[in-house]
C-alpha positions in Angstrom: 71.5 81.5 178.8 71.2 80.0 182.4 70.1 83.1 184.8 71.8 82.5 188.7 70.2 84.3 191.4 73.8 84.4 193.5 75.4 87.8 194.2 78.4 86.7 191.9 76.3 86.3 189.3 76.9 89.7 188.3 80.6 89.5 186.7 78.8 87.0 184.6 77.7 90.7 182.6 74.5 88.8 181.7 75.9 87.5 178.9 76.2 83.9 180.0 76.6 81.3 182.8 79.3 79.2 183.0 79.0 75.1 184.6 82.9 74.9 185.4 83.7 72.9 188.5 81.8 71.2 191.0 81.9 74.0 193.8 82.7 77.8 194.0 84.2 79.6 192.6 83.3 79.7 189.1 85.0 82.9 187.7 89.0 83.6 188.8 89.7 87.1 188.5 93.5 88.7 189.4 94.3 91.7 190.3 96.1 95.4 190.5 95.1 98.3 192.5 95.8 101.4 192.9 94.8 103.8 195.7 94.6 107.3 195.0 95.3 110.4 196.7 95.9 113.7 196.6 99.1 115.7 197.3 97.5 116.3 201.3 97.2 113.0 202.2 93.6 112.7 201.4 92.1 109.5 199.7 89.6 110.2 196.6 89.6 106.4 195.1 90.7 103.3 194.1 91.6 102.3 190.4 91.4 98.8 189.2 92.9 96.6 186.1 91.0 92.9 186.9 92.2 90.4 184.6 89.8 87.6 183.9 90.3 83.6 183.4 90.8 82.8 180.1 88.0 80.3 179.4 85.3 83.6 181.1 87.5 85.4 178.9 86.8 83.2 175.7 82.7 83.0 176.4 82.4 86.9 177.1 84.3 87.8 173.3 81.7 85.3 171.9 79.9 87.1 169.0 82.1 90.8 169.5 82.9 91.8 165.9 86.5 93.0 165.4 89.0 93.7 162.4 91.5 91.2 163.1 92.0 87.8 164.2 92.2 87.1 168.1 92.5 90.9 168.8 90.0 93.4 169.7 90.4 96.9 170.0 89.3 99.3 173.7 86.4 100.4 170.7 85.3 97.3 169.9 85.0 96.0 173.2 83.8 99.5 174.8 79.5 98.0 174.8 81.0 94.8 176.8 82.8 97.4 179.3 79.7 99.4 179.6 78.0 95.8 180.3 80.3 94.8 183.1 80.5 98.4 185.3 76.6 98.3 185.0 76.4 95.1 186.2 78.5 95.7 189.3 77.7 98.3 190.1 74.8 96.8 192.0 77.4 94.8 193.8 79.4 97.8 194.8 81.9 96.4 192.5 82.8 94.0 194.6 85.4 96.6 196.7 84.7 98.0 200.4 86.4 100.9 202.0 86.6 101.8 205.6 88.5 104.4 207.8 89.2 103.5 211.7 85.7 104.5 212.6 83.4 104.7 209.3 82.7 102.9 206.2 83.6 104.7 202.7 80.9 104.6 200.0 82.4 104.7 196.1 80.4 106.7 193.5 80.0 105.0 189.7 82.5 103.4 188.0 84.4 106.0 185.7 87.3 105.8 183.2 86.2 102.2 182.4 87.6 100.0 179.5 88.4 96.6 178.4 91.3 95.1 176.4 92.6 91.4 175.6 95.9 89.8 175.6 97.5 86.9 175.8 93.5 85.2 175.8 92.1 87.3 178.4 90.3 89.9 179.2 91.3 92.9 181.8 88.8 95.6 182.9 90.7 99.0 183.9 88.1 101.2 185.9 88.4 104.1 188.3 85.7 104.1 192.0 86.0 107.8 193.1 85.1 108.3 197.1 81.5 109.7 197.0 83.3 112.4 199.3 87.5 112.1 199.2 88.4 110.8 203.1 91.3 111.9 205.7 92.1 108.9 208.0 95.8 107.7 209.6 94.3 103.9 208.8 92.2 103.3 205.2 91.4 99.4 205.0 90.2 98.6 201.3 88.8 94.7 200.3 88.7 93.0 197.5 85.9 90.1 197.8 82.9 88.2 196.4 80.7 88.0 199.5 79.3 84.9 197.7 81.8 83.6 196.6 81.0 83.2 193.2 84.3 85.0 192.2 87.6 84.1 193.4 89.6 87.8 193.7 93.6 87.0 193.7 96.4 89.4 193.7 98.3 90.0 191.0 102.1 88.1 191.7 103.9 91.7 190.2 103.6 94.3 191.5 99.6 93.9 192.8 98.9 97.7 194.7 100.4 101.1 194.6 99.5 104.6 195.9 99.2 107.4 193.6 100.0 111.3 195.2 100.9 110.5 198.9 104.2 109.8 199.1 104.5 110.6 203.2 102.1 107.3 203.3 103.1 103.8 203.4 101.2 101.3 201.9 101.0 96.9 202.5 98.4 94.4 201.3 97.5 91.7 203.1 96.9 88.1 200.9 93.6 86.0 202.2 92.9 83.9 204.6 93.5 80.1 203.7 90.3 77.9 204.1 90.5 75.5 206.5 89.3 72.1 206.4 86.2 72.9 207.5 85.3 76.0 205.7 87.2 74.2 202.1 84.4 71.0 203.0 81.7 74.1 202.7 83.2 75.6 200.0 82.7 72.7 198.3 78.7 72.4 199.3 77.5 76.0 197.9 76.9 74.8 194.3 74.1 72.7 196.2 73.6 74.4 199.0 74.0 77.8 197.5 74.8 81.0 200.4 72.2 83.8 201.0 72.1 87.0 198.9 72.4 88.5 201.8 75.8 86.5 202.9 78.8 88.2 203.6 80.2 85.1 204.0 83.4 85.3 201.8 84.7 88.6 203.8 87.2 86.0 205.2 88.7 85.5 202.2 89.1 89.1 201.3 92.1 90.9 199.9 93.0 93.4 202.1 94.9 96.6 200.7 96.3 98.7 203.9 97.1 102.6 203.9 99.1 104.4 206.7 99.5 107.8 207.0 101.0 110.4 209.7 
């Protein structure tokens, strides 16, 4: 096992590291949300189903027993869920919420599992609001600040809102490098970004929620 120091890193689940291409990012994850309320137009969460790249996918189930060929059931893959929310949960699982004046802090992961088909791995997990918000504007992001993991809407049907119907909901897809930032892209397997980066908030996937 090769350890990385990057703030990525942690989708790796400690499990392993893996040398794919010459420059970020190394792990391609696609998406659906969904942004829970409740009936008075008050936000309490966000629920996620990530779907991994199949050759992540393929190292992670490396040594998982299970019954039959090629599947694996939520049970037998319920220690490498528990793996993956600890890990990112240090990272703040990689999702940022704000209101028009204040950011929103997430509590642990809850209501976590895995499953596989079709060769890959998806992680469903539920991030409650540490304390459920009322705004007219929520702004929720979807990014790797370094970059280590690309974050790409799902083509069907990528967000919903659960329980406030009187709210309207849009996602916005993100920004396309240009030739500048793609030639530094291309430079952070050598020259590697701070821990500290926020660098890849410009590439973020932005989730928008209005409300009367």
């Amino acid at each position: 096992m090769i350890k990385r120091t990057c703030c990525g890193c942690a989708i790796l689940l400690s499990l392993l590291s893996v040398d794919r291409a010459a420059a970020h990012p190394h792990v391609w994850v696609t998406f659906r949300s969904e942004v829970l309320y409740t009936a008075d137009g008050t936000m309490t969460g966000v629920r996620h189903a990530w779907t991994f790249d199949d050759m992540f996918s393929a190292y992670a189930i490396q040594g998982i027993s299970h019954a039959k060929k090629g599947q694996y059931t939520r049970e037998e893959l319920a220690s490498l869920a528990q793996t993956n929310v600890d890990s990112l949960k240090e990272y703040g699982y990689f999702t940022y919420a704000r209101t028009e004046s204040k950011k929103l802090k997430f509590a642990d992961a809850v209501d976590y599992w895995l499953d596989y088909k079709d060769a890959a791995l998806t992680l469903h997990f539920t991030l409650p609001l540490k304390a459920p918000a009322s705004a007219k504007t929520m702004k929720i992001e979807i990014y790797d600040p370094s970059i280590f993991v690309d974050f790409e809407f799902a083509k069907d049907k990528p967000v919903s809102l659960s329980g406030a119907p009187q709210c309207n909901l849009t996602y916005d897809l993100p920004h396309q490098p240009t030739p500048a930032e793609q030639a530094r892209l291309s430079q952070l397997d050598a020259v590697p970004l701070d821990p500290s980066s926020s660098y890849g908030e410009i590439f973020a996937n932005k989730i928008l929620v209005s409300c009367p």
